[in-house]
N, C-alpha and C positions, 0 to 999 in steps of 0.2 A: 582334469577334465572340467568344462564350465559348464556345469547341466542347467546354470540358471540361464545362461544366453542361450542352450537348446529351448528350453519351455519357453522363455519370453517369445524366443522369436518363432514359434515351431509351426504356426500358420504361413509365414512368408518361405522358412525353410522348406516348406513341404510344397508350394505352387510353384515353388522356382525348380526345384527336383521334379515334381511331373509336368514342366516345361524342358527340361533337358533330357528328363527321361523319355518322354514323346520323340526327340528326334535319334537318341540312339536307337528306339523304336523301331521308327523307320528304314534307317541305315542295316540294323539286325536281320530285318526281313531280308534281305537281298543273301545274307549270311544262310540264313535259312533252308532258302528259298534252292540254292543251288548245292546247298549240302543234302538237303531232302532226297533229293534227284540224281545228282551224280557221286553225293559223299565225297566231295570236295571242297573244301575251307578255301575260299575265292580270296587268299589275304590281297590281292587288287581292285576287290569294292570297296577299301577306304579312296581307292584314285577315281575311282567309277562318282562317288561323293565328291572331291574334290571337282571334279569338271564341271558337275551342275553347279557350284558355287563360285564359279569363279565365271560360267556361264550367265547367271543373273546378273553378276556384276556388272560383266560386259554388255548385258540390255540394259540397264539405270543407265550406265554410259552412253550408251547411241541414244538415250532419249535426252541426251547433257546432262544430267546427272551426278554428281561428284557427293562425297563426303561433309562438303558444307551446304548443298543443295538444300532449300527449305520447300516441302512440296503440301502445296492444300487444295482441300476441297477433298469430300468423300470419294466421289466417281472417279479423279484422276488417281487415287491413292491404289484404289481398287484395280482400278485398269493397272498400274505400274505392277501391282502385284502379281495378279496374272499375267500376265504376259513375260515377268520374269519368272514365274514358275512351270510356266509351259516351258519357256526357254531351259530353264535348269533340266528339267525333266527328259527334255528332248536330247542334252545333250550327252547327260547321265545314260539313258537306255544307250546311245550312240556308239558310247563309249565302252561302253559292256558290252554290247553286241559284237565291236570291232577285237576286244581281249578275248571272245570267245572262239572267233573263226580263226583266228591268226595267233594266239598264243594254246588254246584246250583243243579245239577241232582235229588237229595235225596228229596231237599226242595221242587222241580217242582212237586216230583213223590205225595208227600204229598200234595200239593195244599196250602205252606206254607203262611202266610203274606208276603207283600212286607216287614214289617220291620226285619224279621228273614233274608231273602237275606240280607240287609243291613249293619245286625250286621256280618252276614258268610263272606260277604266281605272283613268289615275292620279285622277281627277275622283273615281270612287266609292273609291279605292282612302284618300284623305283624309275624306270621307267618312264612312268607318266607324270610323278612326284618329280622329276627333274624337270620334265618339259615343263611346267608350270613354275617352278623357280627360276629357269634359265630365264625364262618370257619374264617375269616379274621382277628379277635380279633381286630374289630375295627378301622381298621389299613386304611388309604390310599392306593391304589395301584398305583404304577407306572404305564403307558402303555410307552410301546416304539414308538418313533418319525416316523413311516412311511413314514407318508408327510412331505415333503418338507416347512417349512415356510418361503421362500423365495417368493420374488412378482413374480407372475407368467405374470401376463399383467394388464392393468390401463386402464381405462374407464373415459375420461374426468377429467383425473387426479387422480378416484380415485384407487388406487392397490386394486387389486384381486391376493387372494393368494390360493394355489391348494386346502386347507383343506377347502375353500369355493365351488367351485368348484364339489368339490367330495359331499361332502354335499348337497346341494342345487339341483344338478344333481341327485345323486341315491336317495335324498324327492320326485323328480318330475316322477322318473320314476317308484317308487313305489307307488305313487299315483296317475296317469294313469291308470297304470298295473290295479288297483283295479276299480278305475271308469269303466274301460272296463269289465272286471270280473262282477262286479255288473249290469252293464248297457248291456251288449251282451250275456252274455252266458249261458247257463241252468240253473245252478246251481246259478249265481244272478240273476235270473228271482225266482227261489226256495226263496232265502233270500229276494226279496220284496214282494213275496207274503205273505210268512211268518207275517213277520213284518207289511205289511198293514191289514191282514184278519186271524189268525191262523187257527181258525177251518174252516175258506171255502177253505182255503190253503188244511188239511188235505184232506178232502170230495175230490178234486181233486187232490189226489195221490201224495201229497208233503210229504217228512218224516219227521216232524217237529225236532224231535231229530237228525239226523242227519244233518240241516240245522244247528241247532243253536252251533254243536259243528264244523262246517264249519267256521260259522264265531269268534269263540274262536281262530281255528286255524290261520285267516286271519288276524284275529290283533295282533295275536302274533306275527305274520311273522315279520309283518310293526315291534312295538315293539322291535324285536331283531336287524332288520337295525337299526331303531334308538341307539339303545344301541351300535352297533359298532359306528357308525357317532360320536356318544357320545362320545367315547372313545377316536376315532381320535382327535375330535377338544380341547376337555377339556384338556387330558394328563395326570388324573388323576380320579381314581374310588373308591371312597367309598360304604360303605353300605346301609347308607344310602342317597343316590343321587339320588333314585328313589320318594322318598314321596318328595320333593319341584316339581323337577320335573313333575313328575304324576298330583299334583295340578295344575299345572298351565296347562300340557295338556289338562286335564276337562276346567281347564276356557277357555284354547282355544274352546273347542267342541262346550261348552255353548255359547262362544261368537259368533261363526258363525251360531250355531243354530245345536243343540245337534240332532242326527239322520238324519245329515248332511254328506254327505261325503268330498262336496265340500265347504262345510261351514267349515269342521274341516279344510283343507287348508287355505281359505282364515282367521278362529281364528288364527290358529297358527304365519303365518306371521306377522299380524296386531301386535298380542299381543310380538312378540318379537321384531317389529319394535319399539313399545310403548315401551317396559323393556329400548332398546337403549336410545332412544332419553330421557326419564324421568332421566335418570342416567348421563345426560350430562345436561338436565338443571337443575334437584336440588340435583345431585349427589350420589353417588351408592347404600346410604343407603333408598332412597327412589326407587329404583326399582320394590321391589314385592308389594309397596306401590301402587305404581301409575298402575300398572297392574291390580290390582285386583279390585281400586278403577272406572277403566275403564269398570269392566264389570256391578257391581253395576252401575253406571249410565248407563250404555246402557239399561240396562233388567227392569230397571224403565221406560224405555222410550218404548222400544220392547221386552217384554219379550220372544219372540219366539227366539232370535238371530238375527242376521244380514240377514242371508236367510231363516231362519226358516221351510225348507221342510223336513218331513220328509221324511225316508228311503221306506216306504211305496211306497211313490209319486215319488218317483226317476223317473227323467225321460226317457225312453230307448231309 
């Protein structure tokens, strides 16, 4: 174990882990968000991620755009960036929304088993993972360099650079956005009742069907930022980049305590804190080793998660 190359480097280990942590963040919530409600583990929100990112792409493209593209000036940087995250986002919800009518709805209206969802999930969840290989022929994509990799400013030494920044920034502000959504406003007052009570929910005038494809749409959102963020910091998008991904999302959710909102936060960071620092003391091929090995011991010890509330119990 090289504990001198954890301490030397343990500032840069630790901003890169709550940069990766921030986007399994993201991705978690959608994990959450739908297990909250219907107690269903959506394993096709890692494809629901994959669209949004393969959707930004294809906006840097319509603006010509490629992989050796060099793009300056502040305001155009800004604009490419929005515009590919609205695009991500838009296509992400899209894409949830369409898994939800046409693979979960059918089974709800039948009063299917939990293990028929199960199978629909990972069923559509390859599914949409092929359509997007088939289209890419397996191929890597390039993304073009928006951000800046230059040190942006140092914190007791250690550099911060913008593609952190930007990340970490639009994880925390999408995930407020939604604490507050869930926590203050009709409609997540609607998704905790839901999710604590359905039919006393019903009985007082909650639409249940429109609640639950409310929160399809909501974690798609989250979902396609993450998939730009993704795009940004990686540099590169394959097809399949969403099933490692996606996995390790859920272990986030799980770890902070699944039907969690703020649990999915606080998994994500932990768990990309840990991928860091495991990969600096027994080196990179132990990574999703030590990740995963981390949530097996917590859930022997707390099976609830870390905060283990559910969405029910939120508190307003």
């Amino acid at each position: 174990m090289d504990f001198n190359g954890l301490f030397s480097n343990f500032g840069e280990l630790t901003t890169n882990g709550l940069t990766q942590g921030a986007i399994y963040a993201l991705v978690a919530l959608g994990y959450t968000l739908v297990y909250g409600v219907l107690r269903l583990i959506n394993f096709a929100h890692s494809e629901v991620f994959i669209a949004g990112a393969f959707a930004a792409l294809w906006t840097w493209s319509a603006f010509g755009l490629d992989q050796n593209s060099t793009v300056s000036g502040f305001g155009t940087i800004v604009l490419y960036l929005l515009v590919a995250m609205l695009a991500a986002a838009l296509a992400s919800a899209a894409t949830a929304t369409v898994v939800e009518r046409v693979a979960y709805r059918p089974l709800r209206k039948r009063n299917a088993p939990p293990l028929a969802f199960l199978i629909t999930a990972i069923g559509a969840s390859f599914v949409i993972a092929e359509a997007f290989g088939i289209h890419t022929r397996r191929l890597p994509q390039g993304v073009p360099e928006l951000v800046s990799n230059k040190e942006l400013f140092s914190i007791a030494g250690v550099p911060i650079y913008p593609v952190q920044v930007l990340t970490v920034g639009a994880a925390l502000v999408m995930m407020i956005g939604l604490d507050v959504f869930i926590n203050r406003s009709r409609l997540g007052r609607g998704v905790r009742a839901v999710a604590q009570d359905p039919n006393t929910a019903a009985l007082m005038g909650v639409n249940k069907d429109r609640i639950i494809m409310i929160v399809f749409i909501v974690g798609g959102l989250m979902a396609g930022v993450a998939g730009m963020l993704y795009n940004v910091r990686i540099g590169v998008l394959a097809s399949s980049a969403g099933f490692l991904l996606g996995l390790k999302a859920f272990t986030a959710a799980v770890l902070g305590g699944i039907g969690n909102l703020r649990g999915a936060l606080l998994g994500g960071l932990l768990l990309g804190l840990t991928e860091n620092y495991a990969s600096s003391l027994f080196g990179s091929a132990w990574r999703e080793f030590t990740a995963f090995a981390v949530l097996v011991v917590l859930l022997m010890f707390r099976p609830t998660g870390l905060l283990g509330e559910s969405l029910g119990r939120a508190r307003a």
